[in-house]
N, C-alpha and C positions, 0 to 999 in steps of 0.2 A: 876594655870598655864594652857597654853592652849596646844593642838599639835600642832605637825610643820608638813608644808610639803613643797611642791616645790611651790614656789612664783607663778608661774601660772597654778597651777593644776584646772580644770575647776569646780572644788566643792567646792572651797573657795566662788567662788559667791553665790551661793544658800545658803550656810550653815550661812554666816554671812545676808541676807536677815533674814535669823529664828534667827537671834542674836545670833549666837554660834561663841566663840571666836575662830579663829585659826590662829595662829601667823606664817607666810612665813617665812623661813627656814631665810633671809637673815637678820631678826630682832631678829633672834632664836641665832641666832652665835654672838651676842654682849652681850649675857647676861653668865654669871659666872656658871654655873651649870651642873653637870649632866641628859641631861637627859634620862628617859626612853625608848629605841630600841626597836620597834615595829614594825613587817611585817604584812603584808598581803596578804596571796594568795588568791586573787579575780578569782576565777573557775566560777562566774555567768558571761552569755555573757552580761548582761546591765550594762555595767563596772562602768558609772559616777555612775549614781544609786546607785549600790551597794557599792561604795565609801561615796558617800554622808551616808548614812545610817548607815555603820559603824565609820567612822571619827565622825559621831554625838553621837552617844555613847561614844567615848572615849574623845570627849572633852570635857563631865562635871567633870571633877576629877582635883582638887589641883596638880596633879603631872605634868610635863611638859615630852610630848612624843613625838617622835620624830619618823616618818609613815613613813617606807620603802612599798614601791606596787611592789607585785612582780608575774610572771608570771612561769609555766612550761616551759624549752626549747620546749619541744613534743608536746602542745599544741597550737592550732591555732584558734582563736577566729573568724569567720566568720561572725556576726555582728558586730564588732566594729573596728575601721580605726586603721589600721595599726602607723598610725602617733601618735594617743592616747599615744597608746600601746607604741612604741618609746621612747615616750617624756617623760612620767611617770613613767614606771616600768622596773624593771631591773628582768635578767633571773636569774634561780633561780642559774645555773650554776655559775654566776659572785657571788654568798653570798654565796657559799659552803664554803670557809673559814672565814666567818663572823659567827660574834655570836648577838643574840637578847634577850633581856630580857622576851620578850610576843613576842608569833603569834598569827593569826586569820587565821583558815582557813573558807573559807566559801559554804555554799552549791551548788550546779550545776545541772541541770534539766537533773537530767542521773535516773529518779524514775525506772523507767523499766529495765534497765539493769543490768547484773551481772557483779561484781566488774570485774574481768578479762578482760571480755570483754570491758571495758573501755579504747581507743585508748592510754590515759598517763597513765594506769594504773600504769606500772611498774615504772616511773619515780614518780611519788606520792606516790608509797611505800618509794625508797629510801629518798624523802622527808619528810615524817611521821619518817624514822629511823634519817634522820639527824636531824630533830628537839629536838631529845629527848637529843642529844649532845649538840647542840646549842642555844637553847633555854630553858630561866628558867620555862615557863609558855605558855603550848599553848591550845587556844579556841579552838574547832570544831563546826563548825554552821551546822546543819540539815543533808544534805547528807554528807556533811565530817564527822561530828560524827559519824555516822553510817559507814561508812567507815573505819573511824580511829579504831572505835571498833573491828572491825573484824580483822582488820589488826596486832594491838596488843593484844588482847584478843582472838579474834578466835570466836567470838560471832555475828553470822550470822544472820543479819535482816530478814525479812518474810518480803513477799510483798502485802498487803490488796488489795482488787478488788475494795474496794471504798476508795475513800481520803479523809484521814483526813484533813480537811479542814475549818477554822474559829476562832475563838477566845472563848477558852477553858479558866473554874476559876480550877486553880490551889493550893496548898497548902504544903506546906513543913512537911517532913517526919520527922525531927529533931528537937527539942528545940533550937538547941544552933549549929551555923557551921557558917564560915565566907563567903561562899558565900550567903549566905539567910539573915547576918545581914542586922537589918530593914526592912525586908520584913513585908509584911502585913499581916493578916490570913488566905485571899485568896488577888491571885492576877490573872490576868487577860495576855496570853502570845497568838499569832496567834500560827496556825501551817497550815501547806502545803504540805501535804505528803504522799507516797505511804508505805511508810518502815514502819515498826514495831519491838519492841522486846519487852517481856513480861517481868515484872518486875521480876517474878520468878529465870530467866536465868539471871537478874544482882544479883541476891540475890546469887544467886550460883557462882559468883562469888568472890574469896577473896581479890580482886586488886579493882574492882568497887563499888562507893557509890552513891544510888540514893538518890538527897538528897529533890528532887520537883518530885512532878507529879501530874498528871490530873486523874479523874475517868473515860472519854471521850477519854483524849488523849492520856494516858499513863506517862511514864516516860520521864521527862522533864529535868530536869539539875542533869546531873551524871558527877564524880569525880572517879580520880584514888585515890590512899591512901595518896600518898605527893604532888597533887596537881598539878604537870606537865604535866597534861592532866585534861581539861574540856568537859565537850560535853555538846551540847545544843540541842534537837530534835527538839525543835518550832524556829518560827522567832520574836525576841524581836526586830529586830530591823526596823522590814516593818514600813510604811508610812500608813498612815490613810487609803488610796484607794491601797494599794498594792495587796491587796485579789480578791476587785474589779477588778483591771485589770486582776489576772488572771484568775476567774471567768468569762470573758468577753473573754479571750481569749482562753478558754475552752469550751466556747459555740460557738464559730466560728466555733471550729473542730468536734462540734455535739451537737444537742440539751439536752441531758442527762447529762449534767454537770453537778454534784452537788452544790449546792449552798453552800457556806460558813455560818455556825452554828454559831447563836451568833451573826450575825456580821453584816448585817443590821437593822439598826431601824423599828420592827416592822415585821422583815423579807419581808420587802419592798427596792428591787434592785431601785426603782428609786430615796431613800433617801439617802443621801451620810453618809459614812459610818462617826464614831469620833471614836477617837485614846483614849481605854484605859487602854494599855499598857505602858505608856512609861515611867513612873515615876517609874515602876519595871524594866525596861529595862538599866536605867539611874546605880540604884543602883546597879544591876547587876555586871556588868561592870566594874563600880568606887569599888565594892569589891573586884573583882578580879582583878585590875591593884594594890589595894591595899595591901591587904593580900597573894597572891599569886607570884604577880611581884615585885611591890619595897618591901615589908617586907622579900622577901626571895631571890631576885636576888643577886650577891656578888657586891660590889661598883666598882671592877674591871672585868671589864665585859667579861675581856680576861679570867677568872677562870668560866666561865659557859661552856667553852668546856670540864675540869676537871669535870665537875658535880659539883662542888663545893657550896651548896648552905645552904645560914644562913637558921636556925631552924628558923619555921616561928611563928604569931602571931594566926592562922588560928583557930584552936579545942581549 
C-alpha cells in the first residue's frame, strides 16, 4: 500500500516521475482499511524538498499511511509562499486534540544556536511533550533529534568548529534489534552537521540505546527503551546532490568550506555525486513504520492518548 496525501500536494509530481506509488487522499477514502496517521513537522525552510524526501521513504512499505504536514503556530517560514503553507499543512494548534500513530520531526538550519534562543523554542517543547501523549512512535531527523535529546533527557549537544559533513560507512552495535533488521555490515548514511554527542554520555544514560554509529561521525540512530522516540543524527534521506548544494552554498558565504567526505567521486566537485545510501534509508523506515508503529500502535487510535500501546515484536 502506498501513502496518501492531499490530491494536489506539489510532490506527487516528482515522486511518481521516480515511480513511487502515492495514492491522493480521494482514492484513499474508497478503500476498506485502516490506515496508518502520520505527521510531519517540516522545521526545513525548503518545504517541497523536504516533503519529497521524506513522503519517499515512507512510501516503500506494505502499510498504507495516511501524511498529515503540519507546521508551528510561532513559526514563520520566510522562504516559502504563504499560500504552500495554507493549502497543505495544518497548525499544530488545530491537532492538539488528535492522535497519530508515527511523527517525523525533521531538522532546521539553527547549527549555531542555543536551544533557547530558538524564536519557537518553547512551543516545540510543548510539542515534543504532546507527542509523547499522542503519538505511538516519533522520528527525530538531525537538529530535532538532538533537540528532542535534551529536552527529554537533558543531554546537551557540543558544538564542533568543523562540520561534519559527507557520507560516513556506518555499522551496528547490536546482533539482533528491529530497527537495523536487514541491515548490511556497513552501511553508508550522509550527515550535515555542527552538533555532537559522545557515545559515552548515551551510554550513561539508562533510557537511550545506541543502536548505529560511525567511527567519523559518531552516533547515528538512537532509541529510547519502548521505542516512542527515534533519533537519527545523519540525513538518510537527502537526494544524490543534496550535500552538493550545500556545499556550494557554503562556499558562497566563504571560501573555506569544508568539502563533503566520501562523497565526491574521486573527491572531484565537478563529478556529480551517486546516491549510496538509499536502500538503508528505504529499510530504515519500513522497520520503524513496522515494528515500532503498526506492531505496537492500538487498532483504536483514540487509546494512544491513554498510552495504551500493544507489546511490540521489536527485541
Amino acid at each position: 500500500m502506498p501513502i496518501t496525501v492531499k490530491d494536489d500536494l506539489p510532490a506527487i509530481a516528482k515522486l511518481r516521475h521516480e515511480n513511487v506509488f502515492v495514492m491522493p487522499q480521494s482514492r484513499a477514502l474508497t478503500q476498506e482499511i485502516r490506515p496508518m496517521r502520520l505527521a510531519i513537522l517540516n522545521l526545513m525552510p525548503n518545504k517541497v524538498e523536504t516533503e519529497v524526501q521524506f513522503i519517499r521513504l515512507l512510501a516503500n512499505t506494505p502499510l498504507q499511511v495516511h501524511v498529515d504536514l503540519l507546521r508551528l503556530d510561532t513559526h514563520r517560514s520566510s522562504e516559502n509562499s504563504e499560500q504552500h503553507l495554507d493549502m497543505f499543512y495544518r497548525y499544530f494548534s488545530d491537532v492538539k486534540d488528535q492522535n497519530y500513530d508515527a511523527l517525523i520531526v525533521t531538522g532546521a538550519p539553527l547549527a549555531h544556536l542555543e536551544y533557547e534562543d530558538v524564536i519557537y523554542w518553547q512551543e516545540l517543547c510543548e510539542f515534543f511533550d504532546w507527542a509523547e501523549h499522542h503519538v505511538t512512535s516519533t522520528l527525530f531527523s538531525c537538529w530535532a533529534a538532538y533537540a528532542a535529546i535534551y529536552h527529554h533527557h537533558g543531554i546537551k549537544r557540543t558544538l564542533r568548529t568543523d562540520k561534519i559533513s559527507g557520507v560516513f560507512q556506518h555499522h551496528c552495535y547490536f546482533n539482533h534489534g528491529a530497527l537495523t533488521r536487514g541491515f548490511d555490515d556497513h552501511f553508508y548514511v550522509p550527515h550535515s552537521r555542527y552538533g555532537h554527542i559522545e557515545n559515552a554520555r548515551f551510554n550513561a544514560s539508562k533510557e537511550l540505546v545506541v543502536l548505529a554509529g560511525s567511527e567519523e561521525a559518531g552516533a547515528y540512530l538512537i532509541k529510547n527503551q519502548s521505542g516512542s522516540q527515534v533519533y537519527i543524527t545523519g540525513h538518510p534521506e537527502y537526494d544524490a546532490d543534496t550535500l552538493k548544494k550545500e556545499y556550494e552554498r557554503d562556499l558562497a558565504k566563504g571560501p573555506d568550506a569544508p568539502k563533503p567526505l566520501h562523497y565526491f567521486p574521486n573527491d572531484d566537485v565537478t563529478i556529480t555525486p551517486s546516491k549510496a545510501w538509499q536502500s538503508h534509508a528505504f529499510l530504515l523506515f519500513s522497520n520503524w513504520l513496522n515494528y515500532y508503529v503498526y506492531q505496537t500502535t492500538p487498532y483504536d487510535i483514540n487509546l494512544v492518548s491513554q498510552d495504551v500501546r500493544t507489546n511490540n515484536y521489536a527485541e
